[in-house]
DSSP file (Angstrom, degrees, kcal/mol; ACC not computed):
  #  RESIDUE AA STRUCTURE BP1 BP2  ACC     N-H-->O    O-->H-N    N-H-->O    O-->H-N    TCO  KAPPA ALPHA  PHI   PSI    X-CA   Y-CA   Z-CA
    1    1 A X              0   0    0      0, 0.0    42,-2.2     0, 0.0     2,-0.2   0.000 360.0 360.0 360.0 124.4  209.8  305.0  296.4
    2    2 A X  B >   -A   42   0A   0     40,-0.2     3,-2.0     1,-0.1    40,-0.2  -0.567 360.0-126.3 -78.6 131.7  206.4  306.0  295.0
    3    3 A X  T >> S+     0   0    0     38,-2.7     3,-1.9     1,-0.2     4,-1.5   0.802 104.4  72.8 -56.9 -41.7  204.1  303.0  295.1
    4    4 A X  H 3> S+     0   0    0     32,-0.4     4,-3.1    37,-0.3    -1,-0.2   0.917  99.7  58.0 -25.8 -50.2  203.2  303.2  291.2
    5    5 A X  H <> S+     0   0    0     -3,-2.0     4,-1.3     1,-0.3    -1,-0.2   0.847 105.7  40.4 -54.5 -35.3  206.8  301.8  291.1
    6    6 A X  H <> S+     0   0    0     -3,-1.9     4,-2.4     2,-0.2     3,-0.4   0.903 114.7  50.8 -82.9 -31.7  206.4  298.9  293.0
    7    7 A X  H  X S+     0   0    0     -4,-1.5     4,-1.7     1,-0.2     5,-0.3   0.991 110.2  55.2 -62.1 -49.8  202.8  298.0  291.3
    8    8 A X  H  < S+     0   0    0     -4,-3.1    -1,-0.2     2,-0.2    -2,-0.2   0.722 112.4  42.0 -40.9 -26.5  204.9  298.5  287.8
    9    9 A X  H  < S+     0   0    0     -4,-1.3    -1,-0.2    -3,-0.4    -2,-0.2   0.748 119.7  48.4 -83.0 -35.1  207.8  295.6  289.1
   10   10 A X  H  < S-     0   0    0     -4,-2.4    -2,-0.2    -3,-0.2    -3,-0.1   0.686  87.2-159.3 -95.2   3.9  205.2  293.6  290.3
   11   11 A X     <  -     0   0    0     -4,-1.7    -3,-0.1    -5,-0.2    -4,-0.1   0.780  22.8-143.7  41.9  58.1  202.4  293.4  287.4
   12   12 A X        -     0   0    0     -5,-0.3    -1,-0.1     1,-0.2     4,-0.1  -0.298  23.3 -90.7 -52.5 139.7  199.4  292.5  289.3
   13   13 A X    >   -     0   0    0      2,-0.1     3,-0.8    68,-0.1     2,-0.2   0.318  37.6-117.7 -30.4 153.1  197.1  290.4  288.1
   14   14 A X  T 3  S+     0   0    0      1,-0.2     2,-1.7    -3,-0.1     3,-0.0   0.173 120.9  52.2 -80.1-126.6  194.0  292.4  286.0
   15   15 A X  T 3  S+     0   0    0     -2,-0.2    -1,-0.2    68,-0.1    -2,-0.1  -0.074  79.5 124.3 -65.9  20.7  191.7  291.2  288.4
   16   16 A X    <   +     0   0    0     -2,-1.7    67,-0.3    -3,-0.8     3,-0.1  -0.321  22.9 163.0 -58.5 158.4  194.0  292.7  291.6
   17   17 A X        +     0   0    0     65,-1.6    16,-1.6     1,-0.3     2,-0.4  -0.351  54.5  44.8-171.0 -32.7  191.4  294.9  293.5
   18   18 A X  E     -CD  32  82B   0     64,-4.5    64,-3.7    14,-0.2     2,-0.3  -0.944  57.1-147.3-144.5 161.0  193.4  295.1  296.8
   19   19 A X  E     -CD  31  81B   0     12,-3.0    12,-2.4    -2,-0.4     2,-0.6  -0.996  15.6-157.1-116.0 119.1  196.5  295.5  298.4
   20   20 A X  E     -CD  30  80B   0     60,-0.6    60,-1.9    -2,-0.3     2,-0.8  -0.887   6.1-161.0-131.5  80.9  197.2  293.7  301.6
   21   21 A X  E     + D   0  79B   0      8,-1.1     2,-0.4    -2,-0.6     8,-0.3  -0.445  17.8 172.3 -35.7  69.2  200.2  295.4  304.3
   22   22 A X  E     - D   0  78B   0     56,-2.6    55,-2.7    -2,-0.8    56,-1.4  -0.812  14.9-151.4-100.9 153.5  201.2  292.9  306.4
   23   23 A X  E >>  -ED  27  76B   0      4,-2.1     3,-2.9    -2,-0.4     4,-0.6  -0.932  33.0-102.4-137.2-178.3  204.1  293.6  308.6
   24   24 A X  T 34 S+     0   0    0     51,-3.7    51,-0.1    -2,-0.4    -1,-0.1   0.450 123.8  49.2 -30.1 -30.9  207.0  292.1  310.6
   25   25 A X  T 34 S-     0   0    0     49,-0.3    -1,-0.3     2,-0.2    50,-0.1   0.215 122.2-104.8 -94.8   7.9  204.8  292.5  314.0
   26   26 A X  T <4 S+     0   0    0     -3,-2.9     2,-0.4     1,-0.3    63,-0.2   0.474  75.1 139.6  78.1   7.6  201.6  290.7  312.3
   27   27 A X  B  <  -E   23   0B   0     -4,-0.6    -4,-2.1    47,-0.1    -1,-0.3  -0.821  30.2-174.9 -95.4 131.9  199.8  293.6  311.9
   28   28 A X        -     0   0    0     -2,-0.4    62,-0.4    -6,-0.2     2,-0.4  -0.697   4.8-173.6-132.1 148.0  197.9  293.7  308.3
   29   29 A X        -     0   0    0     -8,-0.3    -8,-1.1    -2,-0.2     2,-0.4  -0.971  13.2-138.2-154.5 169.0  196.0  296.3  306.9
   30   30 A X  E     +C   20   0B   0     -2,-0.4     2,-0.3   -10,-0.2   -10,-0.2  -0.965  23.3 166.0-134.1 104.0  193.7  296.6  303.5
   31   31 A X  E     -C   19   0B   0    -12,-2.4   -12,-3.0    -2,-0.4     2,-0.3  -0.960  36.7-107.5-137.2 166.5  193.6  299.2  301.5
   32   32 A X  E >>  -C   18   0B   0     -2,-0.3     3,-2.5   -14,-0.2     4,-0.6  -0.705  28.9-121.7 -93.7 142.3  192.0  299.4  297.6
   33   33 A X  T 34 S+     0   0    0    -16,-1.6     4,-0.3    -2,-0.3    -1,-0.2   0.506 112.2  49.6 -30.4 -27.0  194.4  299.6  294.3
   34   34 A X  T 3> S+     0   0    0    -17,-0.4     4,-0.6     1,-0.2    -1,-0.3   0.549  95.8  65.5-104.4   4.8  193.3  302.3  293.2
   35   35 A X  H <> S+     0   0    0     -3,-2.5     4,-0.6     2,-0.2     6,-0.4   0.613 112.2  37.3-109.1 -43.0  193.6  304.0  296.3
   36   36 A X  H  < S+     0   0    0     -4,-0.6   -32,-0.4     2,-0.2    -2,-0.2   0.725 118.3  57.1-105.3  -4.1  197.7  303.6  296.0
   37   37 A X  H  4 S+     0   0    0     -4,-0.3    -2,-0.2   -34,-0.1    -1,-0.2   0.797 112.7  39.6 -68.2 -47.2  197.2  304.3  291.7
   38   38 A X  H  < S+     0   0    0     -4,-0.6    -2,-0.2    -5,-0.1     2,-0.2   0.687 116.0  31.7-105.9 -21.8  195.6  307.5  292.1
   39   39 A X  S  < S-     0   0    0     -4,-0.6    -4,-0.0     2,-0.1     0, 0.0  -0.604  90.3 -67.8-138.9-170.3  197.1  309.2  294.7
   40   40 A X        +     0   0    0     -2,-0.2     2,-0.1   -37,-0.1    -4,-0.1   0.331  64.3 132.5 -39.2  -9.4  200.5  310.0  296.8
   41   41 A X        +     0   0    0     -6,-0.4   -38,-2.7   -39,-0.1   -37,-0.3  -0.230  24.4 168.6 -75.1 138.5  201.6  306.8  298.8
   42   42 A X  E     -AB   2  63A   0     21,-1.8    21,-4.9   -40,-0.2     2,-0.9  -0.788  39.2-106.0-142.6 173.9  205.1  305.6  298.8
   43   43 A X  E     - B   0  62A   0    -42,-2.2     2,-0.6    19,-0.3    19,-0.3  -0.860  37.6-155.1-110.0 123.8  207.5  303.0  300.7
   44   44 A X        +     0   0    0     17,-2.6    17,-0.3    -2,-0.9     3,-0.1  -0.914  30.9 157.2-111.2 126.0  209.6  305.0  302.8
   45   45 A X        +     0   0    0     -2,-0.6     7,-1.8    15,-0.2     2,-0.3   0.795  68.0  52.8-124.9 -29.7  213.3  303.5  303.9
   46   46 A X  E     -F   51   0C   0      5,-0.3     2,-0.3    12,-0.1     5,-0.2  -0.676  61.0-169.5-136.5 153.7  215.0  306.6  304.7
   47   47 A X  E >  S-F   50   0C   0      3,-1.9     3,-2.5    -2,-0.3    -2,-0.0  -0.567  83.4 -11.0-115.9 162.8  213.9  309.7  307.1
   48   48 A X  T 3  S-     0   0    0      1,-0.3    -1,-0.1    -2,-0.3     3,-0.0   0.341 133.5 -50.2  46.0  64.2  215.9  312.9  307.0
   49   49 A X  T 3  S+     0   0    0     -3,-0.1     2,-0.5     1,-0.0    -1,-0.3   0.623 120.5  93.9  76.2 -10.7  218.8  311.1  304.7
   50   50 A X  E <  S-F   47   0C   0     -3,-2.5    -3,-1.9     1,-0.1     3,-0.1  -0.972  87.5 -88.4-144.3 144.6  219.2  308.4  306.8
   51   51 A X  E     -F   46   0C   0     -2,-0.5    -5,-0.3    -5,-0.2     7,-0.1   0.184  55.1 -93.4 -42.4 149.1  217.8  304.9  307.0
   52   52 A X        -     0   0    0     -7,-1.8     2,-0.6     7,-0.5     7,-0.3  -0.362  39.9-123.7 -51.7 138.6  214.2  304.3  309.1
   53   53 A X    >>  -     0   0    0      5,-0.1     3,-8.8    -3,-0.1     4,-1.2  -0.843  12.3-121.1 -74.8 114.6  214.6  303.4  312.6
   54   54 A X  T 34 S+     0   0    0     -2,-0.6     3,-0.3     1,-0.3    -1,-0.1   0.805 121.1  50.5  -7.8 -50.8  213.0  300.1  314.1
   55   55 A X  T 34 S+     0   0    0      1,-0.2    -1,-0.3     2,-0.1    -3,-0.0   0.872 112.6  48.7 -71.6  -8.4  211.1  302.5  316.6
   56   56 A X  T <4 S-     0   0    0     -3,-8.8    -1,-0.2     5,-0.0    -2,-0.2   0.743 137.1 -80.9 -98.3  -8.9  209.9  304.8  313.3
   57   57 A X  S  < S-     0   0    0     -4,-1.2    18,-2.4    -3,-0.3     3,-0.4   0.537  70.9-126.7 135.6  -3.3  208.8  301.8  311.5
   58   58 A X        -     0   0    0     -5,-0.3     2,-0.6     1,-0.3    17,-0.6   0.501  62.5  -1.0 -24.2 172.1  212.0  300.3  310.0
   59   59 A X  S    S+     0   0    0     -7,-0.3    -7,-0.5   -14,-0.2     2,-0.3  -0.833 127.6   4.4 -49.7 -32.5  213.3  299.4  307.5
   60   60 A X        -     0   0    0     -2,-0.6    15,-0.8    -3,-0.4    16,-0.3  -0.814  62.1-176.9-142.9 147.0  210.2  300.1  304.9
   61   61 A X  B     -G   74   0D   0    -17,-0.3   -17,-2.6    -2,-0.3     2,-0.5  -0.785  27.9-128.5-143.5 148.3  206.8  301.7  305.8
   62   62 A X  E     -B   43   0A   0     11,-0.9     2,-0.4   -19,-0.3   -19,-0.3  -0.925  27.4-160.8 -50.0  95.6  204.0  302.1  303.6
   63   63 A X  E     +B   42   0A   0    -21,-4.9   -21,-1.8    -2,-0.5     2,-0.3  -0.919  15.9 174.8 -95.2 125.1  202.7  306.2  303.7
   64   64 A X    >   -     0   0    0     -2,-0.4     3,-2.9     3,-0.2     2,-0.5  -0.650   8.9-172.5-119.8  90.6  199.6  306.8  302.6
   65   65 A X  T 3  S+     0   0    0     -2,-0.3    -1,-0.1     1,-0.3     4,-0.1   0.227  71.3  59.1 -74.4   7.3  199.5  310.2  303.3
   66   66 A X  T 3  S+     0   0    0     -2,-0.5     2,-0.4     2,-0.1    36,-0.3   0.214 104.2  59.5-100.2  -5.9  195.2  310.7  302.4
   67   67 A X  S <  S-     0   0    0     -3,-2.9    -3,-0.2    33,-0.2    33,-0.2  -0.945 102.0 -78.9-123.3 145.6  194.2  308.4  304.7
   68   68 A X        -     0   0    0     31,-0.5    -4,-0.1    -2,-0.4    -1,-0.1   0.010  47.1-106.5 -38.0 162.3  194.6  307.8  308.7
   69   69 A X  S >  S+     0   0    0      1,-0.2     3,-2.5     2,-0.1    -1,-0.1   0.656 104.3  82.7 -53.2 -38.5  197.5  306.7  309.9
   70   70 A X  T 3  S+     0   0    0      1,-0.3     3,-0.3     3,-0.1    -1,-0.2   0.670 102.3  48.2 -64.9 -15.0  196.1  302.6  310.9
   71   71 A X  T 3  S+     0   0    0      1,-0.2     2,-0.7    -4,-0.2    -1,-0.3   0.753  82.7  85.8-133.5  36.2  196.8  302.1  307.3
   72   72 A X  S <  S-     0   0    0     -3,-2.5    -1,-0.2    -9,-0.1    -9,-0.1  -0.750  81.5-152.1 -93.7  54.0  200.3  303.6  307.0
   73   73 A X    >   -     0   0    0     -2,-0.7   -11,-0.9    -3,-0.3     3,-0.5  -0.127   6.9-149.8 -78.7 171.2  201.7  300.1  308.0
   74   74 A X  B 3  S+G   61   0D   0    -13,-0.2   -49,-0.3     1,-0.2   -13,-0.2  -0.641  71.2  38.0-107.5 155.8  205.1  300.1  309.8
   75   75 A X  T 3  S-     0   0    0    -18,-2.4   -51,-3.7   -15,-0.8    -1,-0.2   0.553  79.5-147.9  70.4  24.0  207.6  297.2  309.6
   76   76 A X  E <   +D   23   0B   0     -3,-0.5   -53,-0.3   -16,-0.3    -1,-0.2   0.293  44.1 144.5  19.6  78.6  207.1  296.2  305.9
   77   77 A X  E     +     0   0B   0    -55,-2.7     2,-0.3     1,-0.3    -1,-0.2   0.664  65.5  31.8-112.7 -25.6  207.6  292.4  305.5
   78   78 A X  E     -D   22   0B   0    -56,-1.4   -56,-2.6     2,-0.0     2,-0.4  -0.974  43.0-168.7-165.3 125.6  204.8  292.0  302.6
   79   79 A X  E     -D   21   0B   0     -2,-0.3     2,-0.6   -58,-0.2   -58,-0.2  -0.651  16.9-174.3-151.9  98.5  202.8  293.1  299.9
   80   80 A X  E     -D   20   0B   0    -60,-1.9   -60,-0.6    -2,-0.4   -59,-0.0  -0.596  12.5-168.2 -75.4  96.7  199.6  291.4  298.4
   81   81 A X  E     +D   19   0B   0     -2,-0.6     2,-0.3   -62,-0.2   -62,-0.2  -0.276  27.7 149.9 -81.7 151.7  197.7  292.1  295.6
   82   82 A X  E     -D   18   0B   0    -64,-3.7   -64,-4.5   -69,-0.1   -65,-1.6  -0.989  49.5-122.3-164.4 164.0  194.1  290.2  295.4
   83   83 A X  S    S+     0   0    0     -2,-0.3     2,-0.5   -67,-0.3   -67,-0.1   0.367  85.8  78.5-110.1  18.1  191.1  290.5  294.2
   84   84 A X  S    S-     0   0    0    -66,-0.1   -67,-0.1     2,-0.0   -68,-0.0  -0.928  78.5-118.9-117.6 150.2  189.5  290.2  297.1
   85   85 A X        -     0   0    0     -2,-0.5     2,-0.1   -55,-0.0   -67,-0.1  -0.265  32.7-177.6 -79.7 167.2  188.9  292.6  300.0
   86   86 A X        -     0   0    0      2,-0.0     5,-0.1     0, 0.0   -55,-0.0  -0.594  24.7-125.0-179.0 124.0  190.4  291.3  303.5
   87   87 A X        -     0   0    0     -2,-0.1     2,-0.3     4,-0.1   -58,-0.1  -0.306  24.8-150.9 -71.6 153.7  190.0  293.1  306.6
   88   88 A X    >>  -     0   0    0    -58,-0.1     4,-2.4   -60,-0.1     3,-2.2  -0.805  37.5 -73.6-118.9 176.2  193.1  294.0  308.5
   89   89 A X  T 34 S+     0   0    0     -2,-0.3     4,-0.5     1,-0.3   -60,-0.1   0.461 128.5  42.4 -27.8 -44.5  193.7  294.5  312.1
   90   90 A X  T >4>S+     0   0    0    -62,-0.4     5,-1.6     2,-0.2     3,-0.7   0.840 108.5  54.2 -27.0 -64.5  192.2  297.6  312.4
   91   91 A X  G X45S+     0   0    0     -3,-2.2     3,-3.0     1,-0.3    -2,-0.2   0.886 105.3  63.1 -79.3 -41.5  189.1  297.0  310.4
   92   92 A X  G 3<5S+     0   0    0     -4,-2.4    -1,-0.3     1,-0.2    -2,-0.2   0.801 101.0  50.1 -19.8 -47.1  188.4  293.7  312.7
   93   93 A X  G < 5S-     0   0    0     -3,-0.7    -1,-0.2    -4,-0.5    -2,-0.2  -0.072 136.0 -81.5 -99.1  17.6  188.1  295.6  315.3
   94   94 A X  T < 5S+     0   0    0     -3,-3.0    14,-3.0     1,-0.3     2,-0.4   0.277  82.8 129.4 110.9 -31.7  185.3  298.4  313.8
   95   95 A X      < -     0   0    0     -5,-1.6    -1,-0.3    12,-0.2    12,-0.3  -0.605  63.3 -94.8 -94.7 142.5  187.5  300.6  312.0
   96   96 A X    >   -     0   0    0     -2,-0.4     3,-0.8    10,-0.1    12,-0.1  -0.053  14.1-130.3 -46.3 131.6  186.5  301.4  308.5
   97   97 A X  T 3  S+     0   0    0      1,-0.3   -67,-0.2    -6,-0.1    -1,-0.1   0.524 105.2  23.7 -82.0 -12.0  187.6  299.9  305.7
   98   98 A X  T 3  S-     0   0    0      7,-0.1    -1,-0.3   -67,-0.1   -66,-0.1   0.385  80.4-164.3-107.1 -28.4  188.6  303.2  303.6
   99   99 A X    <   +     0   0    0     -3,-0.8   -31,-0.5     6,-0.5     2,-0.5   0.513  12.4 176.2  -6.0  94.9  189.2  305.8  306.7
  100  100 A X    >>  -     0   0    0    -33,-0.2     3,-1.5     1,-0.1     4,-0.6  -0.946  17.7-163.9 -62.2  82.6  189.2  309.0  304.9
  101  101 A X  T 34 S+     0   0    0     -2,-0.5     5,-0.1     1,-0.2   -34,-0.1   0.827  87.5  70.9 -79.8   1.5  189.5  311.3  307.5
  102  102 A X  T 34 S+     0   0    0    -36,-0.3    -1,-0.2     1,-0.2   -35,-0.1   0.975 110.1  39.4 -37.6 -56.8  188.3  314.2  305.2
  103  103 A X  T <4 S-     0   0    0     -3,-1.5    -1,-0.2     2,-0.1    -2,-0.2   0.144 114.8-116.6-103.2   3.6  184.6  312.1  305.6
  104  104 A X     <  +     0   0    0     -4,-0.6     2,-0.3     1,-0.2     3,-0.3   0.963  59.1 162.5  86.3  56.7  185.2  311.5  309.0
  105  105 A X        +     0   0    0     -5,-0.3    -6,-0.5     1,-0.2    -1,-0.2  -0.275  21.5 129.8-142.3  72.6  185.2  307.7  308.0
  106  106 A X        +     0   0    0     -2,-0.3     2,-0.2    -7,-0.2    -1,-0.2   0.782  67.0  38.5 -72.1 -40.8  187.1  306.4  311.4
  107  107 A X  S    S-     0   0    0    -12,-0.3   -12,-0.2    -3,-0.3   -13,-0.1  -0.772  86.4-102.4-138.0 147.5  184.6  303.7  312.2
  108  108 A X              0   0    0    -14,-3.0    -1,-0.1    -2,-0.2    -2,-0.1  -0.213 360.0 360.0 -66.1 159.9  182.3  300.9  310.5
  109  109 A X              0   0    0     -4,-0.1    -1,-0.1     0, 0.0    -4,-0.0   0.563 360.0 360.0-107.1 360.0  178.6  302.0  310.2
């Protein structure tokens, strides 16, 4: 499902600025609104026809296929719009809040 669809069912606030991934395993990740507006990312439930598998990320994954992988999260449970930034696991730990890897932008400066 291409994410426009799910921001169109959910009507986020005008002041929404971010979208906030958490999944089943607690792992959260941060990515900006316009970031999932503008460009390819979709909720993926099916693989090759056939429903996700736990080990691929099941049932629902986020792909955002312009940015690394740390913010593709896997195991869907939740999805927050705010208008405030919040780092997620990743970005705790140093990695950037934005990771293009076009600009190389792996790591906090």
């Amino acid at each position: 499902m291409d994410f426009s669809e799910i921001i169109n069912a959910a009507k986020p606030l005008p002041s929404a600025k971010y979208v906030i991934f958490e999944g089943a395993d607690g792992y959260t990740t941060n990515v900006a609104l316009t970031e999932l507006k503008d460009n390819l990312a979709f909720i993926a439930t099916k693989m090759n026809s056939k429903d996700i598998e736990d080990r691929f990320g099941g049932p629902a994954r986020i792909v955002i296929p312009h940015l690394y992988g740390w913010k593709s999260t896997k195991y869907v449970v939740a999805i927050k719009f705010q208008s405030q930034d919040e780092l997620g696991f990743w970005e705790k730990r140093g990695y950037h809040r934005h990771g293009d890897p076009w600009k190389e932008e792996r790591y906090s400066d």
